[in-house]
C-alpha positions as CSV (number, residue, x, y, z in Angstrom):
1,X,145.8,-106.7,25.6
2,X,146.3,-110.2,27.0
3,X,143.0,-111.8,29.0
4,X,143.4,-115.1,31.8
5,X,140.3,-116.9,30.0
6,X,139.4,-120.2,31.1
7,X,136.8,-122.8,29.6
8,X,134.8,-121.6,32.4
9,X,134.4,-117.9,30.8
10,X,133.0,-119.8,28.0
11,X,129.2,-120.4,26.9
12,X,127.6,-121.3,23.6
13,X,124.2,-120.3,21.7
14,X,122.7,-122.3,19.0
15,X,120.2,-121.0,17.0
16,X,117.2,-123.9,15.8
17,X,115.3,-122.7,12.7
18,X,113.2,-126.0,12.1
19,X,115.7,-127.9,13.1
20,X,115.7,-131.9,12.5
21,X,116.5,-134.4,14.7
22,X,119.9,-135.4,14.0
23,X,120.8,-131.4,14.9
24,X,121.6,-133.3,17.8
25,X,124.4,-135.3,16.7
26,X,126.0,-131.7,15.8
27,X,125.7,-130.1,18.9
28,X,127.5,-132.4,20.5
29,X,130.6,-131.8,18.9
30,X,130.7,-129.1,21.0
31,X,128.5,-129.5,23.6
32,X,131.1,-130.2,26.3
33,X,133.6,-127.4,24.8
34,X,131.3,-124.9,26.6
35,X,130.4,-124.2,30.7
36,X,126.6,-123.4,29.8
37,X,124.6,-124.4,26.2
38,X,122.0,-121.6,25.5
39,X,119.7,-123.1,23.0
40,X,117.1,-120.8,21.6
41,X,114.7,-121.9,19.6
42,X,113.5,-119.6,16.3
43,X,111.4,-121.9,15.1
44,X,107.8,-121.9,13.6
45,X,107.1,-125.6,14.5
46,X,109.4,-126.5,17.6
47,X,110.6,-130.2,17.0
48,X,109.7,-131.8,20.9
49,X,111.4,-134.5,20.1
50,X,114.8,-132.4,19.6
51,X,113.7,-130.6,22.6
52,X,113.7,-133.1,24.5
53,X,116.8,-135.0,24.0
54,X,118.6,-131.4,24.2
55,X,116.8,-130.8,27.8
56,X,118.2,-134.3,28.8
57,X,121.6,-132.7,29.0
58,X,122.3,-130.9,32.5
59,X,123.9,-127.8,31.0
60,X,121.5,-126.7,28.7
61,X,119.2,-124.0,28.9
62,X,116.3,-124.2,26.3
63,X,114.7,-120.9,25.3
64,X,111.7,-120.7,22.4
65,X,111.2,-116.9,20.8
66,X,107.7,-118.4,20.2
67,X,108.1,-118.3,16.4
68,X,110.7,-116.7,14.0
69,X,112.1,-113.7,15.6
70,X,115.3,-113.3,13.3
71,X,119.0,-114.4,13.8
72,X,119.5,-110.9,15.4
73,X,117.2,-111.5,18.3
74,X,118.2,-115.1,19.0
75,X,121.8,-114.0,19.1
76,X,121.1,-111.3,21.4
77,X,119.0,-113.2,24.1
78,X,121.4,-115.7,23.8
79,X,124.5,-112.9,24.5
80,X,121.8,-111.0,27.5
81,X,121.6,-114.1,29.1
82,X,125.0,-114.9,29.1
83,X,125.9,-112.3,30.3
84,X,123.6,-112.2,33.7
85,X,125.0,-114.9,34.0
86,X,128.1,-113.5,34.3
87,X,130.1,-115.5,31.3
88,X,132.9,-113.4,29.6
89,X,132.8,-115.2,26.2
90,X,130.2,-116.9,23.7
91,X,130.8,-119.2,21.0
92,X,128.1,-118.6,18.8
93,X,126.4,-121.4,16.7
94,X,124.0,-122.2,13.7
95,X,122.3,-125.7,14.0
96,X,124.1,-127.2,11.1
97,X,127.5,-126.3,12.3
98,X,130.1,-129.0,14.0
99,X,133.5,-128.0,15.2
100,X,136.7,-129.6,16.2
101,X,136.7,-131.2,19.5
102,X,139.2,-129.0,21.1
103,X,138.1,-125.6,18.9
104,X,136.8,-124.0,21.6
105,X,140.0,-124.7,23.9
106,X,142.7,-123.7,20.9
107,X,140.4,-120.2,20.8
108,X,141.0,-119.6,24.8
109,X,144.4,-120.1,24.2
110,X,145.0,-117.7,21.5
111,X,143.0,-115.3,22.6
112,X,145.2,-115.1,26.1
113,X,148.3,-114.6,23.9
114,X,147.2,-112.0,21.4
115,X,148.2,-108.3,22.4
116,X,144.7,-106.4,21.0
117,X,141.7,-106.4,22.0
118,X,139.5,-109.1,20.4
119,X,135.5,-109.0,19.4
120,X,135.5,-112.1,17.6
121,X,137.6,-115.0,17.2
122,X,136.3,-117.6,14.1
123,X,137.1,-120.3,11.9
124,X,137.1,-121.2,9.0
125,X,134.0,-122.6,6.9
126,X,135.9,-124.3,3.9
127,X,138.5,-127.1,3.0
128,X,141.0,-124.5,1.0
129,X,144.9,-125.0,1.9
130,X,145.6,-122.4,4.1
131,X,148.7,-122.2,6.1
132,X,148.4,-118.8,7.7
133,X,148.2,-118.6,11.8
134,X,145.3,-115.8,11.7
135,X,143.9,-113.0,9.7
136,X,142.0,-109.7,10.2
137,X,139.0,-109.5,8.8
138,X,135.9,-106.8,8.3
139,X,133.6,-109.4,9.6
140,X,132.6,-113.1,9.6
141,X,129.5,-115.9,9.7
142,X,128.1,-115.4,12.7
143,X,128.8,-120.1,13.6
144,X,131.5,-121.3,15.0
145,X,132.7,-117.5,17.1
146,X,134.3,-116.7,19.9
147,X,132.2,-113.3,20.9
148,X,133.4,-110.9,23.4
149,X,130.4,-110.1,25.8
150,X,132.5,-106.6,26.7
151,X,133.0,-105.9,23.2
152,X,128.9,-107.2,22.6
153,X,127.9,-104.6,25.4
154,X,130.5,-102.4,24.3
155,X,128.5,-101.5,20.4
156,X,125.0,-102.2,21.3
157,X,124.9,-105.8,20.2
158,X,123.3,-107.0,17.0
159,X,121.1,-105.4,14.9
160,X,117.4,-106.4,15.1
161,X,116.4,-104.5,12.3
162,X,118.5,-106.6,9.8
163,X,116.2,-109.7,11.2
164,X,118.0,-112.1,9.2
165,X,121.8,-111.8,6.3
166,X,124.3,-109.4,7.1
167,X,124.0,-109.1,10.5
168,X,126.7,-111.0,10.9
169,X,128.5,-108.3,8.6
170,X,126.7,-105.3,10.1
171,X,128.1,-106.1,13.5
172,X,131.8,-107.4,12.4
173,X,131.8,-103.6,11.3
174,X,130.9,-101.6,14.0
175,X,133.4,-104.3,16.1
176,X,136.4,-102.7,13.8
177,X,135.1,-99.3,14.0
178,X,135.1,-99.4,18.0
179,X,138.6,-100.4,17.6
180,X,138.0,-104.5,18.4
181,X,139.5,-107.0,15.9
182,X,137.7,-110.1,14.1
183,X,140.3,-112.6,13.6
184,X,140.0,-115.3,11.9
185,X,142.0,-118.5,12.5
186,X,142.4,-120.9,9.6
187,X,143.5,-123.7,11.6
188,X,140.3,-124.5,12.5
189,X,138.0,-126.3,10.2
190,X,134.1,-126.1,10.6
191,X,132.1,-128.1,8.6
192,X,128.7,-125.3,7.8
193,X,126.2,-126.3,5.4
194,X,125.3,-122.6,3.8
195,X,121.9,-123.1,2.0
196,X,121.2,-125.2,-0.5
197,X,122.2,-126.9,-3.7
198,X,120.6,-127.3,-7.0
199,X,121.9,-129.1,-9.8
200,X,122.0,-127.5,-13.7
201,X,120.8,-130.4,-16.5
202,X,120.5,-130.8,-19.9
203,X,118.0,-133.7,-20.0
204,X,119.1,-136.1,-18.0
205,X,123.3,-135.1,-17.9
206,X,124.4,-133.1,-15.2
207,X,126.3,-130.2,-15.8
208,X,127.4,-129.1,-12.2
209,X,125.6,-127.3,-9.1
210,X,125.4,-124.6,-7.8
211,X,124.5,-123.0,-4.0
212,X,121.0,-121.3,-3.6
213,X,118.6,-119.5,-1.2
214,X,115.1,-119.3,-1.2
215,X,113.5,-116.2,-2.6
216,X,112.9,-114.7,1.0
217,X,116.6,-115.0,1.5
218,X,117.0,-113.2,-2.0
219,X,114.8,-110.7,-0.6
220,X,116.7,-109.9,2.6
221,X,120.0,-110.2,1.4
222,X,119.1,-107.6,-1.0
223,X,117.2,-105.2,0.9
224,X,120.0,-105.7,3.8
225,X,122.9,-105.1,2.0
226,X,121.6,-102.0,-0.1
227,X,120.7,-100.5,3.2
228,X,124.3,-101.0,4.5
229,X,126.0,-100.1,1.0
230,X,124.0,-96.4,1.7
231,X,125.0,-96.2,5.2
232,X,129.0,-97.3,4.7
233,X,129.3,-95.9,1.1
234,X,132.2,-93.3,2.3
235,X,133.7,-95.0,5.1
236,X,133.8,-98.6,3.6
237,X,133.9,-98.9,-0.2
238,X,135.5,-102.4,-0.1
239,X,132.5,-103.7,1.9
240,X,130.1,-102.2,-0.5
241,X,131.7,-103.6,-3.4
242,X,131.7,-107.0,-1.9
243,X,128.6,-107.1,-1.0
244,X,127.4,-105.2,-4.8
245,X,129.0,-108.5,-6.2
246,X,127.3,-111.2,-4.1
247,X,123.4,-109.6,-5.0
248,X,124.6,-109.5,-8.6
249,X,125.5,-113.1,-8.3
250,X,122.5,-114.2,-5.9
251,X,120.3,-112.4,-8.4
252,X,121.9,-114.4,-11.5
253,X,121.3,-117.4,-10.2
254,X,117.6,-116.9,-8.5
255,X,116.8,-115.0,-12.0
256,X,118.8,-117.4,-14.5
257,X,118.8,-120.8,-12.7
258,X,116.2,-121.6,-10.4
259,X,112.8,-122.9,-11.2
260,X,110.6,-120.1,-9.6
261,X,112.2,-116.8,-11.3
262,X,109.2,-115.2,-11.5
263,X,109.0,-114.8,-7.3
264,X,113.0,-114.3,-7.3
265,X,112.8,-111.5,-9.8
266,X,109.9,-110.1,-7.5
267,X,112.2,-110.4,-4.3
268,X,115.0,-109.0,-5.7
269,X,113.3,-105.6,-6.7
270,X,110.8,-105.1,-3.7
271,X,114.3,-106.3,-1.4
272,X,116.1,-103.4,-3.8
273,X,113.2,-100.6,-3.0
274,X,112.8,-101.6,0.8
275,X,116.9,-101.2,1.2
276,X,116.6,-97.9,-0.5
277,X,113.9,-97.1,1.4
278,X,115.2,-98.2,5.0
279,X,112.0,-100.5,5.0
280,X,113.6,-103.3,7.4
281,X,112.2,-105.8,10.1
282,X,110.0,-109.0,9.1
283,X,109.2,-109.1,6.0
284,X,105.7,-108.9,5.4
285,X,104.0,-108.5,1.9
């Protein structure tokens, strides 16, 4: 049904993982977009001097998990907080993510005209022509959203467990399965950086390049998303299916292309048991 929110309603989370200095430069792109800036810090080695030019801005609130605590728990101090502090909506952020200077504002206002009830608003992360208004989806990257705090409270939040890939995925789920929509809105550009690129040779010649993730992000993409394959095999075949076909690929390229397949190989099986298993949390070998 319709809301009445205001920029007021709104405060953001950004998650630092080892964050560099110039993250700074990013979160300002959206800095002022937001009433309150929860910054919580994941990292193992806290950057002070990041810390400090963040603390120099009056609306931000610095919080360190002391160490690497997983997306999930960031994102869900970040969304407690919030909401003590009685905020209806949070735009949820990873450290490499910049918006649109009005994002935040063009969200509010479709949100207030659309006649469902909402869980996420997002954007988009790539340049593709795209001339729909908005779309449904199953789920979406947990930077650059709009969350509902109601709708948050509403399914239990997100799901420590995963730690870190697909909880983003896990929770866009259980948004649609408590009747809430995640809309996407393809008029809004983000510019994400999604891991990292390597580059296939032959000598010296340059073939192309390709997207990567270390082999711990092998391992709990895997174990993740055969846990959640098990657990939504009958009610959600297409999401099992998608996410069959991004391991298969992750695995090609961690197995085929990259330098250390001996550990990728490694990752993907023991992330293969541990999802059939329901061995989840921190990894730990």
């Amino acid at each position: 049904m319709p809301t009445n929110f205001k920029k007021k309603d709104v405060a953001g989370a950004v998650i630092l993982y080892n964050s560099e200095n110039d993250t700074v430069d990013t979160i300002q792109t959206y800095l002022e977009q937001v009433e309150k800036l929860y910054v919580v810090d994941n990292s193992s080695l806290p950057n002070h001097a990041l810390i400090s030019a963040l603390k120099a801005y009056p609306h931000v609130h610095y919080h360190s998990l002391v160490g690497n605590k997983g997306i999930a728990a960031a994102l869900n101090w970040a969304a407690q907080k919030a909401i003590l502090d009685e905020f209806s909506l949070l735009l949820t952020m990873d450290d490499d993510t910049r918006t649109p200077p009005e994002m935040v504002n063009q969200m509010i206002d479709f949100w207030n005209s659309y006649p469902s009830e909402i869980g996420i608003l997002s954007g988009v992360h790539h340049n593709k022509k795209d001339d729909e208004i908005f779309r449904p989806l199953m789920f979406t990257l947990t930077s650059g959203n709009l969350l509902s705090l109601t709708a948050y409270q509403e399914i239990g939040g997100f799901n420590n467990d995963l730690f870190i890939d697909h909880v983003d995925h896990e929770f866009g789920l259980r948004l649609n399965a408590s009747g809430y929509q995640v809309i996407e809105l393809p008029f809004i550009r983000l510019d994400h950086k999604l891991g990292y690129s390597r580059h296939i040779k032959i000598g010296s010649f340059v073939l192309g390049k390709y997207g990567t993730h270390s082999p711990i992000r092998l391992y709990y993409f895997t174990r993740n998303g055969i846990y959640l394959s098990y657990k939504y095999f009958k009610t959600n075949p297409e999401f099992v299916w998608t996410v069959f076909k991004e391991i298969l690929k992750k695995g090609f390229k961690s197995i085929i292309l990259d330098n250390n397949r001996l550990k990728g190989i490694h990752m993907l099986q023991k992330g293969i048991k541990d999802g059939l298993t329901g061995r989840l949390g921190q990894f730990n070998e």
